[in-house]
C-alpha positions as CSV (number, residue, x, y, z in Angstrom):
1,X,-96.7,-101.3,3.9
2,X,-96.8,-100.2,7.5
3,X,-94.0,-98.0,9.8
4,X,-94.6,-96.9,13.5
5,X,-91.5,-94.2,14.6
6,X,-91.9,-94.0,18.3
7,X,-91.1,-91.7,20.6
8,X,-90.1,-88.9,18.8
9,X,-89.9,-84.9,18.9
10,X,-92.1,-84.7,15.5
11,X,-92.1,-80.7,13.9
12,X,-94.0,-79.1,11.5
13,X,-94.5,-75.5,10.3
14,X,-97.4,-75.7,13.3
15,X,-96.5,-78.3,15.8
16,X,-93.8,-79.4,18.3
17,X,-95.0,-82.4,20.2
18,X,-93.3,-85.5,21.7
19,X,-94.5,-89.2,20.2
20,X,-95.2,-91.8,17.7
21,X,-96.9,-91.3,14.1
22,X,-97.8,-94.4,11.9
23,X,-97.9,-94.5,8.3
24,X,-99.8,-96.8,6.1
25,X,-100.1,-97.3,2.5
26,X,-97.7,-94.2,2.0
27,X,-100.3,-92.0,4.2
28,X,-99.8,-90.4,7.7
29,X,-102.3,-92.7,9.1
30,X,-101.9,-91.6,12.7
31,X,-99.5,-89.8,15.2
32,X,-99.6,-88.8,18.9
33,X,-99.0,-90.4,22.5
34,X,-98.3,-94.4,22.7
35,X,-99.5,-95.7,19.3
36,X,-99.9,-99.6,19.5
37,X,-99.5,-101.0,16.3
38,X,-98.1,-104.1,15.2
39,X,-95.6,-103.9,12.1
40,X,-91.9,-102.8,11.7
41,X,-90.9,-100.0,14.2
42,X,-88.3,-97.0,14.6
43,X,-87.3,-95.7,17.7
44,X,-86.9,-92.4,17.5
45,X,-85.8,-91.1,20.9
46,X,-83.7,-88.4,21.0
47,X,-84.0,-87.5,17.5
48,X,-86.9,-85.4,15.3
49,X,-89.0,-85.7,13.1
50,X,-89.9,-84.0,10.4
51,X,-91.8,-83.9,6.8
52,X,-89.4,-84.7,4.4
53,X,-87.8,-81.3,2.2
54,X,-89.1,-80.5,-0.7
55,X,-86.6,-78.1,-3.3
56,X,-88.0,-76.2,-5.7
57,X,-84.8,-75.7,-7.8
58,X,-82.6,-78.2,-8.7
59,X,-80.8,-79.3,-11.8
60,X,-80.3,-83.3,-12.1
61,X,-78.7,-82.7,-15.7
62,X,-80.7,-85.5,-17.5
63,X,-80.7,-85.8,-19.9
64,X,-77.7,-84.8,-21.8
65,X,-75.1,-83.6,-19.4
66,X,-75.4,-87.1,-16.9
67,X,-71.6,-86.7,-16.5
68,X,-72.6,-83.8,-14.2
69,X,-75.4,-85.7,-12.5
70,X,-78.2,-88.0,-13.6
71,X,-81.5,-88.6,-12.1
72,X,-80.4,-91.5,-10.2
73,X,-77.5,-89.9,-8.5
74,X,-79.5,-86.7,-8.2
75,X,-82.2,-88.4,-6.4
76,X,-79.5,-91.0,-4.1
77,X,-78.1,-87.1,-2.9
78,X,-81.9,-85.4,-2.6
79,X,-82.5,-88.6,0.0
80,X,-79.1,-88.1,1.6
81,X,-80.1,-84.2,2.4
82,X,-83.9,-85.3,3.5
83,X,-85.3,-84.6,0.3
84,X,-88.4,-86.5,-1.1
85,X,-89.7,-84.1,-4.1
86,X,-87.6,-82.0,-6.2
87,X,-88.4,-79.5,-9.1
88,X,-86.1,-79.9,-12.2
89,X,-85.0,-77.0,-14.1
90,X,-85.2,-77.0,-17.9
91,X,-81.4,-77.0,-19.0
92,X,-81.0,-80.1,-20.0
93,X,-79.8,-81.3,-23.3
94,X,-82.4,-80.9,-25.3
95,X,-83.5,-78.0,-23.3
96,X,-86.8,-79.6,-21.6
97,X,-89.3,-76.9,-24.6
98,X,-91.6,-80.1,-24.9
99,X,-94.0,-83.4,-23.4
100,X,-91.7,-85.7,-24.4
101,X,-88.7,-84.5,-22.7
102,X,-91.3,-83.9,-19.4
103,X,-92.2,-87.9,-19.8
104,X,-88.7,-88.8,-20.4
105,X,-88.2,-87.1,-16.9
106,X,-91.2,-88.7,-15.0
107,X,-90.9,-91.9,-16.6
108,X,-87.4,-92.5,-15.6
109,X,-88.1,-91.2,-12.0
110,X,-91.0,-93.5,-11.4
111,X,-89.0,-96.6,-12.6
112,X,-86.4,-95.6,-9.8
113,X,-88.9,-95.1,-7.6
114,X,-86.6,-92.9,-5.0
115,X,-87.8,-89.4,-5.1
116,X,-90.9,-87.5,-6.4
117,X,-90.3,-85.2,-9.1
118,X,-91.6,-82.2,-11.0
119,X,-90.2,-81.4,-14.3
120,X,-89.8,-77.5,-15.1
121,X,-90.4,-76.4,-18.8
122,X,-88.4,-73.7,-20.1
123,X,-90.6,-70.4,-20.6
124,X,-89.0,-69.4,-24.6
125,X,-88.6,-72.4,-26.9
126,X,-85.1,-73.7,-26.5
127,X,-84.3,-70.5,-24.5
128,X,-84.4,-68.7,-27.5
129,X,-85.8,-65.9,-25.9
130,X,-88.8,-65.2,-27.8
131,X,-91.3,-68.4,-28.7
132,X,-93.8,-69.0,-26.7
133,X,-95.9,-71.4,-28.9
134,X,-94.7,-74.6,-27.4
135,X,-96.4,-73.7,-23.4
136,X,-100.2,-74.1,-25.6
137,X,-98.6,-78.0,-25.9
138,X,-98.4,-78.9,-22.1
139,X,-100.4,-80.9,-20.0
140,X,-101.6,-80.6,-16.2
141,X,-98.7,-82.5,-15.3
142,X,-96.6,-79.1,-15.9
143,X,-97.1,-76.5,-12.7
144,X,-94.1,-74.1,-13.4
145,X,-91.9,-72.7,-16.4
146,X,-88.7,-71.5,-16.4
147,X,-85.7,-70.1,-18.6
148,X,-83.6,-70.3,-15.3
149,X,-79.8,-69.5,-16.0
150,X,-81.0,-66.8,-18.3
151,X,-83.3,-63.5,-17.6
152,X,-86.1,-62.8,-20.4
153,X,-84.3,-60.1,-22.0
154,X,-87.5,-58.5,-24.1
155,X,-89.9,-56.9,-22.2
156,X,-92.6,-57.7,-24.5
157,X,-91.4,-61.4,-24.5
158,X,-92.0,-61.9,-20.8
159,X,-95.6,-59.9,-21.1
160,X,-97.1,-62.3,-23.7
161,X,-95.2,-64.7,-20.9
162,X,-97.1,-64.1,-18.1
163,X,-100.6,-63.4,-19.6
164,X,-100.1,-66.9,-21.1
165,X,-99.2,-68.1,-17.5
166,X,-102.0,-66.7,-16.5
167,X,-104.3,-68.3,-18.7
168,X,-102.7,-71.7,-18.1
169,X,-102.4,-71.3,-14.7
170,X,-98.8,-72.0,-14.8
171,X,-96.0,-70.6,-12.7
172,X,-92.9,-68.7,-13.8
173,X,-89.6,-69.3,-11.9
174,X,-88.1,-66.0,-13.1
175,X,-83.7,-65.9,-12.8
176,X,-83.2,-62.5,-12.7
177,X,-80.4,-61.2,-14.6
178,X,-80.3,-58.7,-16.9
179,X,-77.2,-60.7,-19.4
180,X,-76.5,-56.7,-21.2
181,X,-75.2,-55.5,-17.9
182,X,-74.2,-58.2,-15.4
183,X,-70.6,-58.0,-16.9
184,X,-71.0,-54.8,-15.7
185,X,-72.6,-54.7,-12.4
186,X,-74.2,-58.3,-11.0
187,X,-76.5,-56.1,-8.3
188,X,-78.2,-53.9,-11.0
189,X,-78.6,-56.8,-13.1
190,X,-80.6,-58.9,-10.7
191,X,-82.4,-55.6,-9.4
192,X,-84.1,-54.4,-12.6
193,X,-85.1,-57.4,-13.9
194,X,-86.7,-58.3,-10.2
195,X,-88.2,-55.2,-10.3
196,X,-89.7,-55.4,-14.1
197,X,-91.1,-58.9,-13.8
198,X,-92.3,-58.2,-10.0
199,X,-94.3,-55.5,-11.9
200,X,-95.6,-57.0,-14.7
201,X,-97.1,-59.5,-12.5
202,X,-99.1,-56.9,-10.6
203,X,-100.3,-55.8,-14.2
204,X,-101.2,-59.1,-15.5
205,X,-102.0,-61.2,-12.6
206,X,-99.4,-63.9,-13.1
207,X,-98.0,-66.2,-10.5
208,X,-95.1,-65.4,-10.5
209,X,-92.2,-67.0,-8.0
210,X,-88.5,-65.3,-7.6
211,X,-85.4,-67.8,-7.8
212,X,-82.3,-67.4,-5.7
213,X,-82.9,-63.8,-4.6
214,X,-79.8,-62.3,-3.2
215,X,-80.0,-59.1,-2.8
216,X,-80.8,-56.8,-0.6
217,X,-82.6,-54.6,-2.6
218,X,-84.3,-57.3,-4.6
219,X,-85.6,-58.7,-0.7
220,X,-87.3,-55.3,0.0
221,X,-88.8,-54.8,-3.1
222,X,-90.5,-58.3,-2.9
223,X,-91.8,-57.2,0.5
224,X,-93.3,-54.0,-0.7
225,X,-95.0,-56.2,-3.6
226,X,-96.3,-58.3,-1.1
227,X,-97.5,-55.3,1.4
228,X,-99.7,-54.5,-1.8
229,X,-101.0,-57.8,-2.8
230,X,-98.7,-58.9,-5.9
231,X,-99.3,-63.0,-6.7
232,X,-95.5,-63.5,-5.8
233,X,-93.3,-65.8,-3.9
234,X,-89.7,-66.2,-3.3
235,X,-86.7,-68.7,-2.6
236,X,-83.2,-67.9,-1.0
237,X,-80.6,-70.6,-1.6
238,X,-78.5,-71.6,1.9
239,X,-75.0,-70.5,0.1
240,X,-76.8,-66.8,-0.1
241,X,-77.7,-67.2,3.9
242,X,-74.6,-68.3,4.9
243,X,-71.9,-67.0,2.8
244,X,-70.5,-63.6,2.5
245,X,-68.0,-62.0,0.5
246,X,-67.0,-65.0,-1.5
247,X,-65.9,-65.6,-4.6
248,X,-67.0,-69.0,-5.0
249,X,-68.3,-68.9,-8.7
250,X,-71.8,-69.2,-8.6
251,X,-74.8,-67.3,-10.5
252,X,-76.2,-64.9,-9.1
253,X,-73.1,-64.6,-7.0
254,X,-72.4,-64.6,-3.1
255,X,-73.2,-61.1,-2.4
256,X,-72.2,-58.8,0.8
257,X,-73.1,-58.8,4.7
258,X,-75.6,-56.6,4.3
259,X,-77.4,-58.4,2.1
260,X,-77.3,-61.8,3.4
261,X,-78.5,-59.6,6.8
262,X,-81.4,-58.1,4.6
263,X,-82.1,-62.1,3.5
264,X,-82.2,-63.0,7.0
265,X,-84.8,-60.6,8.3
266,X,-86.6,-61.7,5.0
267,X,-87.0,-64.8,6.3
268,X,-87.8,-63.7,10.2
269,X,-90.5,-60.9,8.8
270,X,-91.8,-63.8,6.3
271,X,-90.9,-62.0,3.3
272,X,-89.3,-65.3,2.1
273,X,-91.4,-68.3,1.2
274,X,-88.8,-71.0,0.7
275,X,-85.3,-72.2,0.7
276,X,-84.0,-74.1,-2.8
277,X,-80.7,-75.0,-3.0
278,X,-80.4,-74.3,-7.0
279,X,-78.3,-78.1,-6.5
280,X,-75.8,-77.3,-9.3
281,X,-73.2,-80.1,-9.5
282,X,-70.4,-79.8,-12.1
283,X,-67.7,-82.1,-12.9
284,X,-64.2,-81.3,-11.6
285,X,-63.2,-79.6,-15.5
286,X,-66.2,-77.5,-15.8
287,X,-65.4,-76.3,-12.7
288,X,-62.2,-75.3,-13.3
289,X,-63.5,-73.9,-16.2
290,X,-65.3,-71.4,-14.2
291,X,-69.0,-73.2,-14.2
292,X,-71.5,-71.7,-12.0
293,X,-72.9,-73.9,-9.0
294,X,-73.0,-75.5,-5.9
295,X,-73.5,-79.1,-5.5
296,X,-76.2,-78.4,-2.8
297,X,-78.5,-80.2,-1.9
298,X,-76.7,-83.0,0.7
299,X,-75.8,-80.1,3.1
300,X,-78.8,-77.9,2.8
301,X,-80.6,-78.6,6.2
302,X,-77.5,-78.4,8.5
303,X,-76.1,-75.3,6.7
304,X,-79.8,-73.6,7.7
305,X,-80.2,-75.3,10.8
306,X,-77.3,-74.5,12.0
307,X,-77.0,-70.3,10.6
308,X,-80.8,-69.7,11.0
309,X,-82.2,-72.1,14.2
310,X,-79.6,-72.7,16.6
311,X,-78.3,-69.0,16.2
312,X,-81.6,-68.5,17.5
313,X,-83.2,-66.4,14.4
314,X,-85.7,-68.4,13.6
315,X,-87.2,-71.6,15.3
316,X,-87.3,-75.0,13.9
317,X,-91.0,-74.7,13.0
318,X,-90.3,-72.1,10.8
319,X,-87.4,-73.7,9.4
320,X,-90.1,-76.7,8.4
321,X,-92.1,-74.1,6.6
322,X,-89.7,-72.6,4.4
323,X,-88.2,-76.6,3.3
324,X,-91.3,-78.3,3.8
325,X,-94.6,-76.6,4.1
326,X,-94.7,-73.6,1.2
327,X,-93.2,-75.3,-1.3
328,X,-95.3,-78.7,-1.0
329,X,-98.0,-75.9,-1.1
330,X,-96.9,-74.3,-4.1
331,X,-95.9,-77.4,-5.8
332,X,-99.5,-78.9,-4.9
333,X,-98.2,-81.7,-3.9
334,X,-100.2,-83.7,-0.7
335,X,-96.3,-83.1,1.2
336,X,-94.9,-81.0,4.0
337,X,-96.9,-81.5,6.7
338,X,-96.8,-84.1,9.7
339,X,-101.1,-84.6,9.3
340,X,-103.3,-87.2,8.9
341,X,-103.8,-88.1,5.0
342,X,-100.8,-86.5,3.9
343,X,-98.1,-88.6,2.2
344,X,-95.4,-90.6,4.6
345,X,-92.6,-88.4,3.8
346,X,-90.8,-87.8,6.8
347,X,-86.9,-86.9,7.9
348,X,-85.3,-88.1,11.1
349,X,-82.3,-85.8,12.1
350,X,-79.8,-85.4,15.2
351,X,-79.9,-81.4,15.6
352,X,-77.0,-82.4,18.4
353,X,-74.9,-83.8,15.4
354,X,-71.7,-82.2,14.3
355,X,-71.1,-82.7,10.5
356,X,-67.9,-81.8,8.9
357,X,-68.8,-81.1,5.0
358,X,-66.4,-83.1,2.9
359,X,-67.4,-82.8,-0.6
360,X,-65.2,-86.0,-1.8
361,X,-68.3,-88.0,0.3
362,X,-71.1,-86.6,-1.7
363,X,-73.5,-88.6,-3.5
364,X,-73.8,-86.5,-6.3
365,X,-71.3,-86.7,-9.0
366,X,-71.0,-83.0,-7.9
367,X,-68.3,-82.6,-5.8
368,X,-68.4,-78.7,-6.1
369,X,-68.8,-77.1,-2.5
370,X,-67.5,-73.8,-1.1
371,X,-68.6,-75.3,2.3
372,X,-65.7,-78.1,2.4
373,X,-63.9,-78.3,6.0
374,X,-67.1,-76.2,7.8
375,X,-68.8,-77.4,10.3
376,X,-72.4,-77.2,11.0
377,X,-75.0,-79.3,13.2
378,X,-78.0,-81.5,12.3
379,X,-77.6,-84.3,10.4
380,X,-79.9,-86.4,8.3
381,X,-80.5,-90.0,9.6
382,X,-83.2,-91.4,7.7
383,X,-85.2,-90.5,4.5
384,X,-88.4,-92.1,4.7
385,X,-91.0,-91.5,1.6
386,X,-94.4,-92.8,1.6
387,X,-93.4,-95.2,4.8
388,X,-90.3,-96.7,2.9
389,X,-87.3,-96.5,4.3
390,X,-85.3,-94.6,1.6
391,X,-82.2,-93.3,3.2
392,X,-80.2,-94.6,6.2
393,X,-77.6,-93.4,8.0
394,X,-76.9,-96.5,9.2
395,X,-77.7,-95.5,13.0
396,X,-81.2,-95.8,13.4
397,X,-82.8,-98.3,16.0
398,X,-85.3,-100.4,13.7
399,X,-87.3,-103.2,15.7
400,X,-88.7,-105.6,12.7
């Protein structure tokens, strides 16, 4: 299979140039100035291009709670927001503790052949917060491990954690929340458990990557760790950047102007590795009910496009890096870069596009959105993953 997309603005974490880039047999074959090639072509003027997002948190609810979301409408609304590899948290139903449940996962997402996907095991045994034995079970397929919607409460238990980690060279996607006091006070919650686990990697040496950090507090104590050499990344979700003083129900919540400010210059000062969206979709009940979530990942790109690039924080090539380049890094996946042998993932968007966010027109089965009736610029035309055509927006030029 062959694609040429000609003449467009392609961006990366390093490059902003004007032309064409072929892909064959799923690989970024070539790209620069007037590419000749004979098979089915894009036009891409006055759009850009580039490598396709990759979310390191989301939850796709397979199996067990598919009347939230399923993999197949999970992955329809990844390649509707320019996505083309997600990593799948663990609280499914049964809570993914084992192989099977990681095959289940990979099986059914290579049969639908849409998106790429990584399946997240959970840290403790059924989230029971204290076994460990099941992690010695897991094969090379497994790169990270997670309890995410509950902190580790013992001490001990996330120790024996991360030495294990260590040993298995695994990653832990640590949610911070400290479930004794966040009834009480949601900031100290997320703060002492960042700052416990941030130093019991120093001591043991673990990778360790933050999820969803919102505040400010938690921001400056990741950049101290980092001043000082600590084996630790972390995400911000696009709700935490662009929301303030909201009491949209979500976990950890929408926090204050000053932090989202302190998130910000995390992200300028490269404090901040990625953006996740923690995509969260609920049905219409369990919202009501009070569930914690945003269905996110359809609206990520112009929500940060929009509040980071064309407020002029940040430039589109870092953008690329913080939804493209680190996490196809830290995932160690061959994604998030327009270069030559890397897979043909690539995202065609209008940044000159005004988008008004309508939650009823997700994909997702998620309707849940505290971003309905905003409006923010750069949309998603086209999904393209390893030189197929997986999302279109119906408007791009396509010369067969």
């Amino acid at each position: 299979m062959e694609i040429l997309i000609k003449d467009i603005r392609m961006i990366d974490e390093t490059k902003d140039l004007q032309g064409d880039i072929y892909i064959k047999d799923g690989k970024i074959e070539d790209y620069g100035k007037d590419l000749d090639y004979n098979c089915r072509t894009i036009e891409g003027k006055n759009l850009v291009a580039m490598p396709s997002f990759i979310d390191m948190h989301v939850h796709f609810r397979e199996p067990g709670y598919t009347y939230k979301e399923d993999i197949y409408t999970g992955s329809q609304a990844a390649l509707k927001g320019g996505y083309t590899l997600v990593n799948l948290m663990a609280n499914t139903d049964p809570i993914c503790s084992n192989m099977e449940i990681v095959d289940y996962v990979l099986n059914r997402s290579m049969k639908l052949d849409l998106v790429d996907i990584h399946q997240t095991v959970s840290i403790t045994k059924n989230f029971d917060g204290k076994t460990l034995d099941h992690l010695d079970s897991l094969d090379n397929s497994v790169r990270f491990i997670s309890d995410d919607g509950m902190g580790i409460k013992s001490n001990l238990i996330m120790y024996k954690a991360m030495v294990k980690a260590k040993d298995r060279d695994l990653t832990i996607i640590a949610h911070e929340e400290d479930e004794e006091i966040v009834e009480m006070d949601t900031r100290l919650s997320e703060n002492i458990m960042t700052f416990r686990d941030i130093y019991l990697s120093k001591l043991t040496g673990a990778k360790l990557h933050l999820a969803h950090v919102s505040t400010k507090e938690s921001i400056e104590e990741v950049r101290k760790a980092k001043k000082e050499g600590a084996n630790i990344t972390c995400e911000v979700t696009p709700h935490h950047i662009a929301l303030y003083d909201n009491d949209y129900r979500v976990n950890p919540p929408i926090r204050e102007i000053d932090d989202v400010k302190a998130i910000i210059q995390g992200i300028v000062d490269g404090t901040v590795d990625t953006i996740a969206t923690d995509h969260a979709p609920h049905s219409k009940e369990d919202k009501e009910k009070g569930a914690p979530g945003i269905s996110g990942i359809e609206t990520a790109f112009p929500i940060c496009y929009t509040t980071l690039v064309r407020s002029g924080k940040i430039s589109l090539n870092r953008l690329s890096q913080l939804m493209s380049g680190t996490p196809g890094k830290l995932m160690e996946f061959n994604k998030g870069k327009i270069k030559k042998g890397y897979d043909g993932d690539i995202v065609l968007v209008d940044l000159n596009k005004k988008i008004l966010i309508n939650g009823d027109n997700f994909i997702s089965k998620g309707k849940n959105t505290p971003f309905n009736g905003k409006e923010f610029y750069g949309e998603v035309i086209a999904t393209i993953r390893k030189g197929e055509v997986k999302y279109d927006g119906g408007i791009i030029v396509d010369n067969r």
